[in-house]
N, C-alpha and C positions, 0 to 999 in steps of 0.2 A: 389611763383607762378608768372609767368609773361604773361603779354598779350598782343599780335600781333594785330596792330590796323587795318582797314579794307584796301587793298592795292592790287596793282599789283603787281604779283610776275611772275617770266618767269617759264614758264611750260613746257620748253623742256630742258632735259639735258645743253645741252651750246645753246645758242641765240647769232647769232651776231647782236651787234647794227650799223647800216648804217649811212653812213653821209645825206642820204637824201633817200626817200622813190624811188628815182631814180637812186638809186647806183646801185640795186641789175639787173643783168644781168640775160639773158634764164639761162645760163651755173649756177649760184645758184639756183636755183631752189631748191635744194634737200636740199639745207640749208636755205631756209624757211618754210619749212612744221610741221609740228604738227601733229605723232613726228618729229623731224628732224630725217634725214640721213645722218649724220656728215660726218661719217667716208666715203660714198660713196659719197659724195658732195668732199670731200677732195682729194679720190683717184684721182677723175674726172680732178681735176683742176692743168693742164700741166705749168708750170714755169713763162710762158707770163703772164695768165689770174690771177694768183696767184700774181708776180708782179704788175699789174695792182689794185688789191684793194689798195697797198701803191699809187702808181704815181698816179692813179688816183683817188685819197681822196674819194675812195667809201667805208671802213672800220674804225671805228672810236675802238671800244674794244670788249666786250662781254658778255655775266651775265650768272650765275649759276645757275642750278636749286633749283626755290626756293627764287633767289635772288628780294626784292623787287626794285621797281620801282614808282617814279611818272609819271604819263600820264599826259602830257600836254594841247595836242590836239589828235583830230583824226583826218585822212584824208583815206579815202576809206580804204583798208584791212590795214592802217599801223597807228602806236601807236608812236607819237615823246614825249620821254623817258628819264627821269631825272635818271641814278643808283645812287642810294642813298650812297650805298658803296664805289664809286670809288672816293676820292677825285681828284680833278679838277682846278686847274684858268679859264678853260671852264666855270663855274657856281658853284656859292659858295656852290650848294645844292648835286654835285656831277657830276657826268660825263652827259652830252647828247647826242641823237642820235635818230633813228629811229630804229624799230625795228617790224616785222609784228604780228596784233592781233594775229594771230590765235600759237602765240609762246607765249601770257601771257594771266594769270585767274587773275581775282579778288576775293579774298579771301575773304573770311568772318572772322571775328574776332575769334580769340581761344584761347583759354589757356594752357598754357604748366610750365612744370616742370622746363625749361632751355633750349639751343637749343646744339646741338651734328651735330660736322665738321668733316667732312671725311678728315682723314690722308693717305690713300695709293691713286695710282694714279686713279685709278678707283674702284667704290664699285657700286656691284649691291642691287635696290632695287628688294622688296618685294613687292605683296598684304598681308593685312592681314590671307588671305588663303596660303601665301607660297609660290604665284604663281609669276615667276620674271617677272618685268616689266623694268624698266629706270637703264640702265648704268649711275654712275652720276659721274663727276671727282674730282681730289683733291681740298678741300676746300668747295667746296658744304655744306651751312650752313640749318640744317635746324630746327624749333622747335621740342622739343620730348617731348612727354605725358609719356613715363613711360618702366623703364626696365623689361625685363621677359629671364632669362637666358640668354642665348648667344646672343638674339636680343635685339635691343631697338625699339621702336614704335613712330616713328617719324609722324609730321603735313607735309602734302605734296600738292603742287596744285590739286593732284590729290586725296585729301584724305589721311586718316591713313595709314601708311605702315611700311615696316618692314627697318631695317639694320643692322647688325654683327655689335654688340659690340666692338667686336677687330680691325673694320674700322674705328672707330669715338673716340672725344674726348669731354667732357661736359662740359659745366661751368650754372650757372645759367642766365647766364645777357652775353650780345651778344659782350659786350666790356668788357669784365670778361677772358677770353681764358688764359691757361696759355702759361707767354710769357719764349719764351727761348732765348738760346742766337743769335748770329749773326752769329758764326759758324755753328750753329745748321742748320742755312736756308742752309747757304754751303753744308751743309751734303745732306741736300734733295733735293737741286738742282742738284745733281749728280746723284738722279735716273732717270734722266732724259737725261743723254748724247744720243746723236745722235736722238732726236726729232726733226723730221722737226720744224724750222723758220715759225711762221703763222701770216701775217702781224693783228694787233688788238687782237692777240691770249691771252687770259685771261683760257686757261683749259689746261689741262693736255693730250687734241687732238693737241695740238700747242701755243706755246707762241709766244709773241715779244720778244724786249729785256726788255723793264718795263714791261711787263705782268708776265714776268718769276722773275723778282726781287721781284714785288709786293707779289705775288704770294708765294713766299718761305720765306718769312716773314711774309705773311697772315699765311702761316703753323706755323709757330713759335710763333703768338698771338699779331702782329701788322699791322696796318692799316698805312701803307706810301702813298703818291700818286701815281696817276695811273702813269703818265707820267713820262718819262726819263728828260725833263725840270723841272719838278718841282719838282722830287725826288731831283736832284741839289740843289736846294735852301733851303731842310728841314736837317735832321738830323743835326751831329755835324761834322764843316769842318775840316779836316785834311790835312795841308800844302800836294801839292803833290811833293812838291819840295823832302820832307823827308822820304822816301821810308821807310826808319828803322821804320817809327812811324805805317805804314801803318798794319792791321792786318786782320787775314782772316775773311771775312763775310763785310768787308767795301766795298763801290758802288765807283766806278770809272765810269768816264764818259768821254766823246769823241765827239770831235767838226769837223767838217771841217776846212780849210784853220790854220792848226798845232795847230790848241782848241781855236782860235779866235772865231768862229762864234757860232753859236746855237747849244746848244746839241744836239747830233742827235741818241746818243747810249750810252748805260749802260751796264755794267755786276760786278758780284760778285769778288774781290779780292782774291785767293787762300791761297797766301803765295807763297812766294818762286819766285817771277815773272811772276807766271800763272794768268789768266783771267778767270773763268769760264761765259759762256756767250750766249744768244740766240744771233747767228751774224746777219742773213739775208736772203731774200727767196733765198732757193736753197742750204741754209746749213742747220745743224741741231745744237742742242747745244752740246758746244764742251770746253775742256780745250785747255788754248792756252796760248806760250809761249809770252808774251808782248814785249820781245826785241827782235827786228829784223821784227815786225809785222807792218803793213799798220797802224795798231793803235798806236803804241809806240808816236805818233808825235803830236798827235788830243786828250791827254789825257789835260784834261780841268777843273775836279775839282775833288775832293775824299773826301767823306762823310761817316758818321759812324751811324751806325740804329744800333738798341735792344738794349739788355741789356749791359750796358756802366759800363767796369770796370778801364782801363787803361788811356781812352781815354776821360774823362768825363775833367780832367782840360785843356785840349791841347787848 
């Protein structure tokens, strides 16, 4: 048995966290609300305004439903927000941000069997009557009380609910998930080609390019850092001099002024000279040939996540 201590968890499908309770513009509107309206907050927003959450540091990442949070302070409708899960050099305790009340509950303590992660891109919830409520995306972690046929019976902000068995995977303990390999993330990163670019993007409505790395390793049963900086500095280096050594499911990253300056981008290693990669607002994720590319020149370091067979002595 395990138990969830008392906490903020975000109560809508995906939550964006702001860089300041004065990021968020009229035009979001529809992606603060409770519930949210993601996907018509998303239609809404034309290339510029979409742009503008990067150049104008008004998007910082995003949290799952479900996902806890520390509250730090409060200032009128808005909650500035520790995610616990996202590691960070922003704060040793996780990612921060802003993010408004009326998108997180405070939970009450509960007990659960283990908690069950959604694998496909989206899974619909359940009330306990059957009745569907909450689109939730991939990765979506939540505690679960107990299976019953083809559902499992999940702890939700919003109470007990339901979810297809064949959506989710169990373990007891939250850093328990079985992990798979590095190609594995490759593999799931491909159901995802031609998704729009969403600056801060952490779900399965839109990635960054470390939202999307994160992300497809969160599927596969590890916990990397959020950002494309400090994903750089973790796993295990891989000269990028030596191409031969390099293998698929390894993070390649990319600088300005020819991989001098700060990382600025990441994507998944294919094999064969391909990129897979969330690139930027106004593309979608795409395979891409690395030689002859605007990146071939800004490649800056190559790093190795999961399960480590070849590359464990390099």
């Amino acid at each position: 048995m395990v138990s969830t201590v008392n906490s903020w968890h975000c109560s809508v499908s995906v939550a964006t966290v702001w860089t300041s309770p004065e990021s968020a513009r009229d035009i979001d509107e529809l992606g603060l609300t409770n519930p949210v309206q993601l996907t018509k907050w998303l239609e809404k927003l034309s290339y510029e305004p979409r742009l503008d959450l990067c150049n104008g540091n008004r998007v910082q990442t995003q949290l799952l439903y479900g996902e806890p949070v520390l509250v730090e302070e409060t200032i009128g409708d808005w909650a500035k927000v520790i995610a616990v899960w996202q590691p960070s050099k922003k704060d040793e305790r996780g990612y921060p941000g802003w993010v408004p009340l009326a998108q997180l509950t405070k939970a009450e303590p509960i007990h659960a069997e283990g908690f069950a992660k959604v694998t496909v891109g989206k899974a619909q919830v359940w009330d306990t009557d059957g009745i569907p409520t909450v689109v939730v995306p991939l990765n979506t972690t939540l505690p679960y009380v107990k299976v019953e046929g083809d559902y499992i019976q999940v702890s939700t902000p919003h109470g007990e609910a339901l979810l297809l068995n064949s959506n989710v995977v169990t373990t007891e303990s939250i850093h328990h998930f079985e992990k798979l390999s590095s190609e594995a993330a490759v593999d799931k990163g491909l159901e995802f080609l031609d998704l729009p670019y969403f600056w801060g993007g952490m779900s399965s409505y839109g990635y960054d390019c470390s939202g999307f790395t994160y992300n497809m390793f969160a599927a596969c049963g590890y916990s990397i850092p959020r950002d494309a900086g400090d994903q750089a500095k973790s796993g295990i280096e891989i000269p990028m001099e030596r191409k031969e050594l390099w293998e698929k499911g390894d993070l390649l990253f990319f600088a300005n002024d020819n991989g001098k300056a700060n990382v600025r981008h990441v994507g998944f290693y294919y094999g064969n000279g391909l990129l897979l990669h969330s690139p930027s607002t106004g593309k979608s994720i795409e395979l891409l040939k690395l030689a002859g590319s605007s990146l071939e020149n800004e490649l800056c370091a190559v790093r190795r996540y999961g399960l480590i067979d070849k590359g464990a002595t390099i």
